[in-house]
N, C-alpha and C positions, 0 to 999 in steps of 0.2 A: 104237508108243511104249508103255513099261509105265506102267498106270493102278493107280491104288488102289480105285479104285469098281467096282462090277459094275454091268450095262447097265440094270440100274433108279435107279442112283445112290447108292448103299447102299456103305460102305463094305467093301472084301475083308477076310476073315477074316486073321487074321495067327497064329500059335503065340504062347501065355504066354512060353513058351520065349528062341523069337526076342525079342519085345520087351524082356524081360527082360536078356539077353544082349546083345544091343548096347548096353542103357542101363548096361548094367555096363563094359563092354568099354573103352568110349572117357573113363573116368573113373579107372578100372583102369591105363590107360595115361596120363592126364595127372598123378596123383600118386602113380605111379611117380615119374618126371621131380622135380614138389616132393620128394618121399623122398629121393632120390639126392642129391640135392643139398643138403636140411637136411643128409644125413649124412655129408657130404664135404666140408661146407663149408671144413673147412681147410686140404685142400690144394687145396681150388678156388679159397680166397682166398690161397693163398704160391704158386699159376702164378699168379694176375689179379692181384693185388692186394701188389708187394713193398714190406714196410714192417720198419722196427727192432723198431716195439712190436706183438706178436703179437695182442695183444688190439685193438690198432688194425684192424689185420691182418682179426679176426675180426668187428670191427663191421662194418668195411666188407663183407666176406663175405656177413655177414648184410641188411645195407642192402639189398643185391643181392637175396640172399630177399626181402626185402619189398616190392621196386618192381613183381614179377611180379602182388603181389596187386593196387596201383594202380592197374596198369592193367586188373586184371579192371573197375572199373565202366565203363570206354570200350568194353570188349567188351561186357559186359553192353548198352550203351545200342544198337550198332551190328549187333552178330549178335542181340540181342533184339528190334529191330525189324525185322529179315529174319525170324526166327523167327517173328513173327506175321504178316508178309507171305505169304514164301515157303512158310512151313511148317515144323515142325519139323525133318523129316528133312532136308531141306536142310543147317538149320543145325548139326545134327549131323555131315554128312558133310565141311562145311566146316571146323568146328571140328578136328575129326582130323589133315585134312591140313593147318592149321596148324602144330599141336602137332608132326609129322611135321619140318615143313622144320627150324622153330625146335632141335629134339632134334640132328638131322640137326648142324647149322650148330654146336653147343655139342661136341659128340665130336668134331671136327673143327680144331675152332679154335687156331689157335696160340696159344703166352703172351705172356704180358706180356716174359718174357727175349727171344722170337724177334722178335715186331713195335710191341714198346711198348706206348704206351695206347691204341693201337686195337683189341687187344686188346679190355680190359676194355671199350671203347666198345660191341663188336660183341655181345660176350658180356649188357650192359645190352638193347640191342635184342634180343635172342635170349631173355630174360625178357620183357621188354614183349611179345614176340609170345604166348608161352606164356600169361604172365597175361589179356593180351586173347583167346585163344582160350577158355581154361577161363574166364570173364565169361559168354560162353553155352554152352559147354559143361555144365555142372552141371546150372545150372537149366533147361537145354533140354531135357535128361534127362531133369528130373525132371516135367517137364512132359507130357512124353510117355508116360514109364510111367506115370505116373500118368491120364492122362486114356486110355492104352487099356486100362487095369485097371475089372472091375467094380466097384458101390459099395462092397459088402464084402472087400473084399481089396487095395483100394488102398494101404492100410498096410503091407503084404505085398511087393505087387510095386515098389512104388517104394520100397521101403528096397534095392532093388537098385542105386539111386543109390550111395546112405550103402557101402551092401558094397563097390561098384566101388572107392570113394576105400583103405575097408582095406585092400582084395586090393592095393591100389596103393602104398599105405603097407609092406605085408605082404613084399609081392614085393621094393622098392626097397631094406627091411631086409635081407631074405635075401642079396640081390646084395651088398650090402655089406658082411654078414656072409663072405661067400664071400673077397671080397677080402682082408677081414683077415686070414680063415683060410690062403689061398694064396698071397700076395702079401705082401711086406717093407711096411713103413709107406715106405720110402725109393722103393718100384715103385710104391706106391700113389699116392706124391705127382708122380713123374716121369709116370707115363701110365697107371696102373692107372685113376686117377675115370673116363676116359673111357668105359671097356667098358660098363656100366649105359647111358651114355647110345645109344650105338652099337647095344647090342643092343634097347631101344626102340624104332628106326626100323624093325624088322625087323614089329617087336607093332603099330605105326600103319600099317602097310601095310593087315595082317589086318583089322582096326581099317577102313581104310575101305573095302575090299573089302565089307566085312560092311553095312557102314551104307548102301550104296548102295542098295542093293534092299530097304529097308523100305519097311513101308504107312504112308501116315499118320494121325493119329490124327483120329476125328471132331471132334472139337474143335477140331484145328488147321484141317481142312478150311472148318468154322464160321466160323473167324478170319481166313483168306485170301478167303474170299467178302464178309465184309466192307468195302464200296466206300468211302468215307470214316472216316477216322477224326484223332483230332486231334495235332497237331505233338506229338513225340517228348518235348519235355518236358514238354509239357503233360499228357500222358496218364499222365507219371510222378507230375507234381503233384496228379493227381486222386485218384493211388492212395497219399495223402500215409500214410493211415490205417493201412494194410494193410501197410506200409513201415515206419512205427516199428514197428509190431508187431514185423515179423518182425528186424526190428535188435534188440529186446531179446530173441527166444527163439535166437536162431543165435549170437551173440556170448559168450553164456557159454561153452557146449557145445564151441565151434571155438576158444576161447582157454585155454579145459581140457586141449582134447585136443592141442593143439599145445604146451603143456606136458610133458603125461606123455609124450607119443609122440617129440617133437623134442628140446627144450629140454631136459630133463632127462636124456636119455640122452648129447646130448652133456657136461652136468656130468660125469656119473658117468664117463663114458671118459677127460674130460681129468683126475680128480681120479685114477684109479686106472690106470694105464695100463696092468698089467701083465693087469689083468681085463677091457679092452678088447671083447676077442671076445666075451667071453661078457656081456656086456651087451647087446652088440647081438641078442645071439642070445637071449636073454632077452624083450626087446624086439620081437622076431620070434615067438615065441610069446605073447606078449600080447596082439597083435595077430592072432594065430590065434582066441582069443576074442573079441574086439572085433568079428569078422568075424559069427561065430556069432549076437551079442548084437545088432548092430543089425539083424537079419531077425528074432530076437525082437520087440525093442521092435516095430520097424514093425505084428507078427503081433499083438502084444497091443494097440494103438492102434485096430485093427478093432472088437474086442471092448469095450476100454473106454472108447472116444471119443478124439479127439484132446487136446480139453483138461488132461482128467484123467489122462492120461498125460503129456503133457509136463508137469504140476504135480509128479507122482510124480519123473519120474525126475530131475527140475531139485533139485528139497528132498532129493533122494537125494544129488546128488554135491554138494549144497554142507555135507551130513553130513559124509563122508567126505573130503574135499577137503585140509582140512590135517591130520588124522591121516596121510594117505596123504605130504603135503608132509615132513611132519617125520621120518618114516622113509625118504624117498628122499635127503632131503638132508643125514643124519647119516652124515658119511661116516666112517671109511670103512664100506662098507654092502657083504655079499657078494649077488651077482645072484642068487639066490635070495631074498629080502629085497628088494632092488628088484622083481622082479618081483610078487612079494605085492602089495608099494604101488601097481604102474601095476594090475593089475587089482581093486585096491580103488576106483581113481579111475575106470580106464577103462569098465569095465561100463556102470554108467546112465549116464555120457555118450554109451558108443556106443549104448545101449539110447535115450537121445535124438534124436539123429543119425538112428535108422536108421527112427522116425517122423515125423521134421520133414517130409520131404519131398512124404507125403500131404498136411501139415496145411497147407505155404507151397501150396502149390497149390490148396489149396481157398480159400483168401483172396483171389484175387484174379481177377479178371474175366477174360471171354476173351479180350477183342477185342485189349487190351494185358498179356495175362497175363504172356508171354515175357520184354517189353523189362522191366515194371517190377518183376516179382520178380528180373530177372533184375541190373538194377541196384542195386535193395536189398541184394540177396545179396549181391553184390561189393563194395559201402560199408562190409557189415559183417562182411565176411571182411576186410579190409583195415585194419580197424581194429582185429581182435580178434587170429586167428588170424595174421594176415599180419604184425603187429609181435609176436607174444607172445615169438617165441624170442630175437628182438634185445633188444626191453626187458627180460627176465630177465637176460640175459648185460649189460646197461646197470646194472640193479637189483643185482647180485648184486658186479659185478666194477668198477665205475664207481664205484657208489654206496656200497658194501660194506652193503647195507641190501637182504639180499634175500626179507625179508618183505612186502617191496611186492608182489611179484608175486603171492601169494596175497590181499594187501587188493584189488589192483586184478580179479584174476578174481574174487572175492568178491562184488566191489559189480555187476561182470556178474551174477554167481548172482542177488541180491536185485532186480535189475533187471527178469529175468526171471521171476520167481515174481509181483510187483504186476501186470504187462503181462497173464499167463496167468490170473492170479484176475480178472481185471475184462475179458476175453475171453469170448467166447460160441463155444459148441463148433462146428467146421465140418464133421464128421464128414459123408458123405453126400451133399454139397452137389452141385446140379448142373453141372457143369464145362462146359457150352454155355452159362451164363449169366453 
């Protein structure tokens, strides 16, 4: 049987490489999947979802996006307490072949025209699994690069988390740039959305292939050895502290970024249709930066501490936030000018993003690190990131008042800046404790 120890007890050496790469790999591939999906969502809501009022149409579409995130904190609670059981790599390898079935079951699914509402029934479970997968998938991740990264470069190698979600973002863009470019809107709405999800199943293979054969990390080793520990929610209520915290610094950053990256790009396509493509494609290289900037940020959080960099880069995008709003949202606006504005906003978000991941990990204990960051995470990706593109399109087109969406990611920003000034830094921190 393959061990991770050597015959003194000593954890095997494993490549930077390797750990790296798989913690990217399997996050790469689960928002792929959310990408494809924010960027299709309308003709994934006219197959599921037939109604008169388009906009009806598209809330429900969206509804759909957000239930994935709901149930990230049931994963979070469920694979996060295996994850301190079993072990990380476990929960990583499970996590994949989740993502795998659920991908599989959505490329495949008939519509609403072929078998009714079971349909959309199958397709709501087929989110519920996704979102319960990526609950520990993320922070199981993050958990893991980070505790096999030395003390100085933890900022570094776990913003390979933060990258995985771009290149995943990045990729999902591309593919649907691809479609625009080569496929009718009329092929695209009949059975073009499918191909992104279909070619995924191909990438979660790889994906668990890969994940099978890592080492695990000391710390997780630490946490499995641990013979008693206390009931599941108790262990979340202990780590009541460490929990808000991280709900006021992840909430802003993921309901930014889910903005400039999601939500706004579908505005610009439905307000100009003829420049469609080239938004997305726009979009697609924005996100080429974004990729870049959160292995910065993470690189420079080594060097300046965690606190003081996320203080930086948080007062940074809530600068640039509605300068960046009010030239995206003057339409009509050529994608050159759009693209200006998302890497005006996108930068220090993802330069945020791509250190958080060190710093939620250094906050929280070993023994329940998994289950309770891994729960928190998911409370407040669900709350931030996981409703932002529906409540915009609610705010914008509901309410015809869609200046709310920047008061309400606002009052995230200032949320976040009190939480991280009255923070003490965790740079460092011993991760077996």
């Amino acid at each position: 049987m393959h061990s991770d120890l050597t015959q003194s007890g000593t954890p095997r050496e494993q490549s930077m490489f390797r750990t790296v790469f798989a913690g990217l790999f399997g996050n790469l591939l689960e928002w792929f999947d959310y990408a494809v999906f924010g960027f299709l969502v309308g003709p994934i809501g006219a197959a599921f979802f037939p109604a008169d009022n388009p906009s009806v149409q598209n809330l429900k579409a969206w509804g759909l996006f957000a239930v994935g995130f709901f149930a990230r904190p049931i994963g979070g609670i469920v694979l996060g307490r295996m994850g301190d059981r079993k072990g990380r790599r476990w929960l990583l390898t499970v996590s994949v072949a989740l993502i795998a079935l659920s991908t599989l079951v959505i490329g495949c699914l008939p519509t609403h025209a072929q078998i009714g509402w079971l349909a959309p029934a199958i397709l709501v479970l087929c989110r519920l699994t996704q979102g319960f997968s990526l609950g520990g998938e993320f922070t199981g991740s993050m958990a893991y690069t980070t505790e096999h990264a030395k003390p100085f470069m933890r900022g570094l190698i776990s913003s390979s988390t933060a990258l995985g979600t771009s290149l995943g973002f990045l990729t999902g863009s591309a593919a649907v740039m691809v479609l625009d470019q080569v496929l009718s809107k009329d092929q695209i709405a009949a059975w073009g959305w499918r191909l992104p999800f279909l070619f995924s199943v191909v990438m979660a293979m790889f994906g668990w292939w890969l994940r099978r054969s890592l080492h695990e990390s000391e710390a997780g080793e630490k946490a499995k050895e641990i013979a008693t520990r206390p009931p599941v929610f108790a262990a979340i209520a202990a780590d009541w502290k460490p929990s808000l915290q991280l709900f006021a610094i992840v909430a802003f950053s993921n309901a930014l970024y889910y903005y400039v990256f999601n939500a706004a790009v579908i505005s610009a396509k439905a307000g100009d249709a003829t420049n469609a493509a080239k938004f997305q494609t726009a979009n697609t290289i924005a996100l080429m930066f974004v990729a870049v900037s959160k292995v910065v940020g993470g690189w420079m959080s080594d060097r300046m501490g965690r606190r003081g960099s996320a203080i930086l880069y948080t007062g940074w995008a809530l600068a640039v936030m509605v300068p960046g709003w009010l030239a995206m949202t003057h339409l009509p606006i050529e994608p050159s000018a759009f693209l200006s504005a998302q890497l005006l906003m996108g930068i220090p978000v993802a330069m945020a993003l791509g250190m958080q991941g060190a710093m939620l990990v250094e906050m929280f204990p070993v023994a329940n690190r998994v289950v309770s960051m891994s729960f928190a995470y998911s409370v407040a990706m669900a709350l931030s990131g996981g409703i932002m593109p529906g409540l915009d399109s609610w705010f914008s087109n509901e309410l015809k008042m869609p200046g709310l969406t920047m008061a309400w990611i606002g009052a995230l920003g200032v949320l976040a800046v009190v939480v991280l000034v009255g923070m003490k830094d965790t740079t460092g921190r011993d991760l077996k404790a």
